[in-house]
C-alpha positions as CSV (number, residue, x, y, z in Angstrom):
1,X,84.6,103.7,-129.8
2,X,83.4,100.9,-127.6
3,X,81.9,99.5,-130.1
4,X,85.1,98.8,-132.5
5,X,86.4,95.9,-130.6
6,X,82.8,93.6,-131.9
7,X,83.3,95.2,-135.3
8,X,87.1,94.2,-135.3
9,X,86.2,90.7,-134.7
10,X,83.6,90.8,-137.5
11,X,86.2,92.0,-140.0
12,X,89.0,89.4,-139.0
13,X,87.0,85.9,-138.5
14,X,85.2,87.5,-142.5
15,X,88.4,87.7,-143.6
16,X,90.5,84.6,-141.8
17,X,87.3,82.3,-140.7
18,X,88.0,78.9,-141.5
19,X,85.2,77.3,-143.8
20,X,83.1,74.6,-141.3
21,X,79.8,72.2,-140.9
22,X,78.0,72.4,-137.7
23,X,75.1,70.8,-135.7
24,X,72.4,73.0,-137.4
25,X,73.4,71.7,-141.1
26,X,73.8,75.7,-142.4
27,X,77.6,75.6,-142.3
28,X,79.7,78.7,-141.3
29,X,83.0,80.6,-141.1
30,X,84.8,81.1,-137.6
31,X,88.3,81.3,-136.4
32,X,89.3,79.2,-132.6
33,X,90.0,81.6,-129.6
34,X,89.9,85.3,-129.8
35,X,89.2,88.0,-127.0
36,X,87.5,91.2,-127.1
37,X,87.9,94.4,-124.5
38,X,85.2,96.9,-123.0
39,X,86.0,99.5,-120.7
40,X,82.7,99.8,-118.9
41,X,83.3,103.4,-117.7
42,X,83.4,104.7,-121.0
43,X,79.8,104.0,-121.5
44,X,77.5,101.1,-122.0
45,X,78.5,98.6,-125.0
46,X,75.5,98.3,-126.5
47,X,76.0,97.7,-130.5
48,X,74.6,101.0,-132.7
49,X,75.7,100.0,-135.8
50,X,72.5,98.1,-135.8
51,X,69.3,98.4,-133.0
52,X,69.7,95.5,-130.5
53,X,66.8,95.4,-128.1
54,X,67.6,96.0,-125.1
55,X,64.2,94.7,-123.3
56,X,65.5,91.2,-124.3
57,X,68.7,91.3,-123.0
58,X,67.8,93.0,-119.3
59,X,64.4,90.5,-119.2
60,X,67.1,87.2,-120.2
61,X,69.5,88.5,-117.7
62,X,66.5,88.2,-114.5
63,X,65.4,85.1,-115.5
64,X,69.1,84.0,-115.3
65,X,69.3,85.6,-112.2
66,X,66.1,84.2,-110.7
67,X,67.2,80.5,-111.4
68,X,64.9,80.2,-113.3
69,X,64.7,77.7,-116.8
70,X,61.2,77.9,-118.3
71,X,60.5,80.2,-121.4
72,X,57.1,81.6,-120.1
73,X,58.8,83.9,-117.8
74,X,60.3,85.0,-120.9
75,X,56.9,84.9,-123.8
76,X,55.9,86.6,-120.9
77,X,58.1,89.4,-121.1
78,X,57.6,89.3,-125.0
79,X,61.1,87.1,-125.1
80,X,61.5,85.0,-127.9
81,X,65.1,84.5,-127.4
82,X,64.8,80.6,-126.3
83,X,61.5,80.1,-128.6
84,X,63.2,77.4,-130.9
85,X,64.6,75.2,-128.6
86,X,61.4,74.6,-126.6
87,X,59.3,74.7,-129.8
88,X,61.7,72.6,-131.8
89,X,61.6,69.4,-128.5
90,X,58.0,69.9,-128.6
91,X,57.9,69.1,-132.7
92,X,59.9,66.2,-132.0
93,X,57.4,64.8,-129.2
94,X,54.3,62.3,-129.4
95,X,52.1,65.3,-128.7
96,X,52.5,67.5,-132.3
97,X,50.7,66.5,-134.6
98,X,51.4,70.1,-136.8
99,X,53.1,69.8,-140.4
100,X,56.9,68.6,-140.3
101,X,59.2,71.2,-138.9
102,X,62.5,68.8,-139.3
103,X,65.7,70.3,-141.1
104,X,64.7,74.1,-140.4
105,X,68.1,75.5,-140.9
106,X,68.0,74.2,-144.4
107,X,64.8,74.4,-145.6
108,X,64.4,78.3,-143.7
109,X,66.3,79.6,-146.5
110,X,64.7,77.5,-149.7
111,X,61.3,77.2,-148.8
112,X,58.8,80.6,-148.1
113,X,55.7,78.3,-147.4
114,X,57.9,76.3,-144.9
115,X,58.6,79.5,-143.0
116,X,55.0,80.6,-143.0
117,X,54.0,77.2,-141.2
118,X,56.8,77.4,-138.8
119,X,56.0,80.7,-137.6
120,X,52.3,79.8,-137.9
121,X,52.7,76.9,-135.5
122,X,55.4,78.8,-133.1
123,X,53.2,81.5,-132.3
124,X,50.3,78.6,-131.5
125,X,52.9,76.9,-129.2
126,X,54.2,80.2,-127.9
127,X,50.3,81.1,-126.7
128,X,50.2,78.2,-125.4
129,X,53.2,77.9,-122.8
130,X,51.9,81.8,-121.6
131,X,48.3,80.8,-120.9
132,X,47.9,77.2,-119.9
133,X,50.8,76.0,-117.2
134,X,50.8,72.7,-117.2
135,X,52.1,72.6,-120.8
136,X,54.3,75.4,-119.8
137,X,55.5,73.0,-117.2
138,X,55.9,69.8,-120.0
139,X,56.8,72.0,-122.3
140,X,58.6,75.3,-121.4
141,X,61.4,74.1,-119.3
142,X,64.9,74.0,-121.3
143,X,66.2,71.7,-118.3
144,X,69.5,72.2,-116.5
145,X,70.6,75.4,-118.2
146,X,72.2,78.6,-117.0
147,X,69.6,79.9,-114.3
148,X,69.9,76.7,-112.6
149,X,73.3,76.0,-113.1
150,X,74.1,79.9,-111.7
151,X,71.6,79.8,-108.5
152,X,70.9,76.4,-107.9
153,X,74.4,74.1,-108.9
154,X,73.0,70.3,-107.7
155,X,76.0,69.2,-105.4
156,X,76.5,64.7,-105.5
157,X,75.3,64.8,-101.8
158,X,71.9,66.1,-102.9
159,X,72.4,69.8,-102.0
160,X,72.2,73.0,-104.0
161,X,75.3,75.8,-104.8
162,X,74.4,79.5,-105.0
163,X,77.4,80.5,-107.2
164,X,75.9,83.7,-107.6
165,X,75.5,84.5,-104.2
166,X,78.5,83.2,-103.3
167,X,80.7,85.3,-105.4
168,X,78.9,88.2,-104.4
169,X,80.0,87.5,-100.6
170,X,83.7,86.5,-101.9
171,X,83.5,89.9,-103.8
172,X,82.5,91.8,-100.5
173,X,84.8,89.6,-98.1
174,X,87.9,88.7,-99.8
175,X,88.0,90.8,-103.1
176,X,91.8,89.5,-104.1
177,X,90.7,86.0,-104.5
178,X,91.5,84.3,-107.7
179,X,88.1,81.9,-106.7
180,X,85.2,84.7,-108.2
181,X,84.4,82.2,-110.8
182,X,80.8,80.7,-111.8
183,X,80.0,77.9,-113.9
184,X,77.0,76.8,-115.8
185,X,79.4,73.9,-117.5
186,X,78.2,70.6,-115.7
187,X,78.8,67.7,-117.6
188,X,76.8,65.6,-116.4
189,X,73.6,67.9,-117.1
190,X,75.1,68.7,-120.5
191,X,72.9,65.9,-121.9
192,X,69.1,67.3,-120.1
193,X,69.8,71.1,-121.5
194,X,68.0,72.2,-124.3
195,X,71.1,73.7,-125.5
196,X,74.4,73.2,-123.8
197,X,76.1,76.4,-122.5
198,X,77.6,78.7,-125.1
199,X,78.9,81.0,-122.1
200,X,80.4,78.3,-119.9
201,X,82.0,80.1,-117.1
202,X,82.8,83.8,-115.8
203,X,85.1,85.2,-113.1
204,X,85.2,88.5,-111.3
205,X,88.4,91.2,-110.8
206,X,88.9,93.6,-108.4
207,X,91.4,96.5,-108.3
208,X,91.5,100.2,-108.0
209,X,87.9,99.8,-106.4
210,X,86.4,98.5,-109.7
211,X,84.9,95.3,-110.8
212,X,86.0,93.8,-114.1
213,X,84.7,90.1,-115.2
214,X,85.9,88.1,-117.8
215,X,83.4,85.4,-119.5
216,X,84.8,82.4,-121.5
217,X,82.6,81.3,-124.2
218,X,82.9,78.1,-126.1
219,X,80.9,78.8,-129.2
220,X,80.0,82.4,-130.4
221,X,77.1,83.2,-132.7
222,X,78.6,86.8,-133.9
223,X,76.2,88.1,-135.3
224,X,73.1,87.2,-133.5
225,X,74.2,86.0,-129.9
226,X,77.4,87.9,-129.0
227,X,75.9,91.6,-129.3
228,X,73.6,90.2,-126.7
229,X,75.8,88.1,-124.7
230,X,78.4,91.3,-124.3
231,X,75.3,93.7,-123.1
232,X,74.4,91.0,-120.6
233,X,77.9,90.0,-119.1
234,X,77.9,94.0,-119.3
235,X,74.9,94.5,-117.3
236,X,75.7,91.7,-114.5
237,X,79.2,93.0,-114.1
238,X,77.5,96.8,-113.6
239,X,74.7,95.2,-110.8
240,X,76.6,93.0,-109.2
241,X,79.3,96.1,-108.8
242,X,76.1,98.6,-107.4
243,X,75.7,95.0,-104.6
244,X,79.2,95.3,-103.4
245,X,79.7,99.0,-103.9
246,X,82.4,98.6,-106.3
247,X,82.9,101.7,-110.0
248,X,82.8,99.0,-113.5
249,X,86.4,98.5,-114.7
250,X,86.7,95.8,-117.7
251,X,84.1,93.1,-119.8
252,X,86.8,90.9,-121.2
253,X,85.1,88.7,-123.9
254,X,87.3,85.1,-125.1
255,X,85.6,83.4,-127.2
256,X,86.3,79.7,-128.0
257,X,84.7,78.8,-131.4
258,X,83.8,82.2,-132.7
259,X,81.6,82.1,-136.0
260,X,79.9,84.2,-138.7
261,X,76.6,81.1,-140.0
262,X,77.0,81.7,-144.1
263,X,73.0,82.7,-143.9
264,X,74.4,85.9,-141.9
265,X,77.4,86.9,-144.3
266,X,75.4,89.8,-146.0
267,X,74.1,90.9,-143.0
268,X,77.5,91.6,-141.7
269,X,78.8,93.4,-144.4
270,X,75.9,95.1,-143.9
271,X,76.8,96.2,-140.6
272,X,80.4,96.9,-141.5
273,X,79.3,99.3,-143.8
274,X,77.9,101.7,-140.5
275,X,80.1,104.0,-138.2
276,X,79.0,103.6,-134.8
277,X,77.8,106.2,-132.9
278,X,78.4,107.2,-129.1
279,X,77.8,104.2,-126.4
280,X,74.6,104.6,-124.4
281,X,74.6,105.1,-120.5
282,X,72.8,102.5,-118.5
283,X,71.3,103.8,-115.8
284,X,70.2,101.5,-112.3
285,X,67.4,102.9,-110.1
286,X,69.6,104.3,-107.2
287,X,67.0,102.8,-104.7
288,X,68.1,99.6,-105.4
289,X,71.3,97.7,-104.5
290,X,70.6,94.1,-104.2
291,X,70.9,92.1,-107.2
292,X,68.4,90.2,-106.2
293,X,65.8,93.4,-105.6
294,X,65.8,94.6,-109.5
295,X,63.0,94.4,-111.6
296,X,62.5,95.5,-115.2
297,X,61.6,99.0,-114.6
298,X,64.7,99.4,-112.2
299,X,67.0,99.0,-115.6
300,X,67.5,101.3,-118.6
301,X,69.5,102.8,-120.3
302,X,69.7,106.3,-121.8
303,X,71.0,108.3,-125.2
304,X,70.6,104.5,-127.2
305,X,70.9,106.0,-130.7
306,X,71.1,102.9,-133.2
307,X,70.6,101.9,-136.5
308,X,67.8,100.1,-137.9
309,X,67.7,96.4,-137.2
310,X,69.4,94.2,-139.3
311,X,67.3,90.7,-139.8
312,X,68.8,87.5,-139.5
313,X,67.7,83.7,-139.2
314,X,68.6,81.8,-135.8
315,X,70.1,78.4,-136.1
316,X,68.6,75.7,-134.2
């Protein structure tokens, strides 16, 4: 099963995670470098052993690709992927005036009338960045992070990088270079981002006629992020293949700091308790080959038998 190498790496960081604080104060388990394996033509490795919404990851994915870095795109979309980061800089500005929203990956799990008023005040700010722009535009925008960093790379002479496009044309003109890589780690927009970037940098592969990529991810949220993150990595491998006429070969997944947060513990052995079924197919509209030409209807994918969701709170 696809599916077993994500399960695999719950099991070992559960069982030889390494007890550790981090930035959001709810602590967690994790082990330091680890890789995972997906053959992409055996089928689409999208987690059953719990339902992970597809929409969100195919909507995330265009944004990326667009360049794009404000949320409404997304709240558009019904994406609520990047919610907390916005909502949590606006909490912290001049302009909310709203009860104290400070210390939320603490008090989240103590306090039921604290998470009443947080998702009381998020959906008012969520409204707000879909129907009025201009505090969309104060508001909304996460800074420097991947969409820009992908499409748009700011060069010290003034200019702009394309690091999609221009691995696309490597792909298609010189398919043995070692030089398919794109970043969105740029230290000195590290500081503007909303969050720095968990999935720093990916390369391409090509051999046999097939398109592997490899991503390198410094910090891995297991439960919640990486089931995402390895449908995405999935999906861009699978259009930017359809653009240069290349079959799928290989997602190869190293992770830096991979971690289970200690508010998510039951919910995995949850999980670990279900035998996953087949992988999906994903299926691309076969009038479209340019990366750049997809839309949301253009993306789907078929025979997605899951289980039910499995709830979790995001650290912020």
């Amino acid at each position: 099963m696809l599916e077993d190498a994500y399960l695999n790496l719950e099991k070992f960081v559960l069982e030889n995670g390494n007890m550790k604080t981090d930035r959001t104060n709810t602590g967690t388990i994790s082990t330091f470098g680890y890789q995972m394996r997906f053959d992409l033509s055996k089928g689409f490795p999208l987690l059953t052993t719990k339902k992970v919404p597809f929409g969100l990851i195919k909507s995330e994915l265009l944004w990326f690709l667009h360049g794009d870095t404000n949320i409404q795109y997304l709240l558009k979309h019904k994406n609520h992927i990047w919610d907390e980061w916005a909502f949590q800089r606006f909490t912290e500005s001049n302009d909310y005036s709203g009860p104290d929203m400070t210390d939320f990956g603490h008090r989240s799990l103590v306090d039921e009338d604290f998470n009443k008023q947080y998702k009381e005040q998020k959906k008012i700010f969520c409204d707000r960045i879909v129907n009025d722009d201009d505090f969309a535009k104060k508001y909304g925008d996460l800074g420097l992070v991947y969409g820009s960093q992908w499409r748009a790379w700011k060069t010290s002479q003034g200019g702009t990088i394309d690091q999609i496009k221009n691995v696309i044309d490597t792909i298609k003109t010189h398919p043995d270079s070692r030089r398919m890589i794109v970043s969105a780690w740029n230290p000195e927009d590290v500081p503007s981002m909303a969050l720095p970037p968990c999935h720093t940098m990916f390369q391409f592969y090509v051999a046999n006629g097939k398109l592997s990529c490899q991503l390198y991810q410094r910090s891995a949220d297991i439960f919640l992020g990486v089931p995402f993150n390895i449908a995405s990595y999935a999906l861009l491998t699978n259009l930017i293949a359809r653009e240069t006429g290349l079959e799928v070969g290989e997602f190869v997944h190293t992770l830096g700091d991979a971690h289970i947060y200690l508010n998510h513990i039951d919910q995995v052995k949850e999980q670990l308790t279900r035998a996953p079924h087949d992988a999906p197919k994903l299926w691309l509209n076969p009038e479209k080959t340019s990366l750049d030409d997809f839309d949301m209807a253009d993306i789907k994918v078929e025979n997605y038998d899951p289980y039910p969701a499995i709830k979790a709170p995001v650290a912020v």
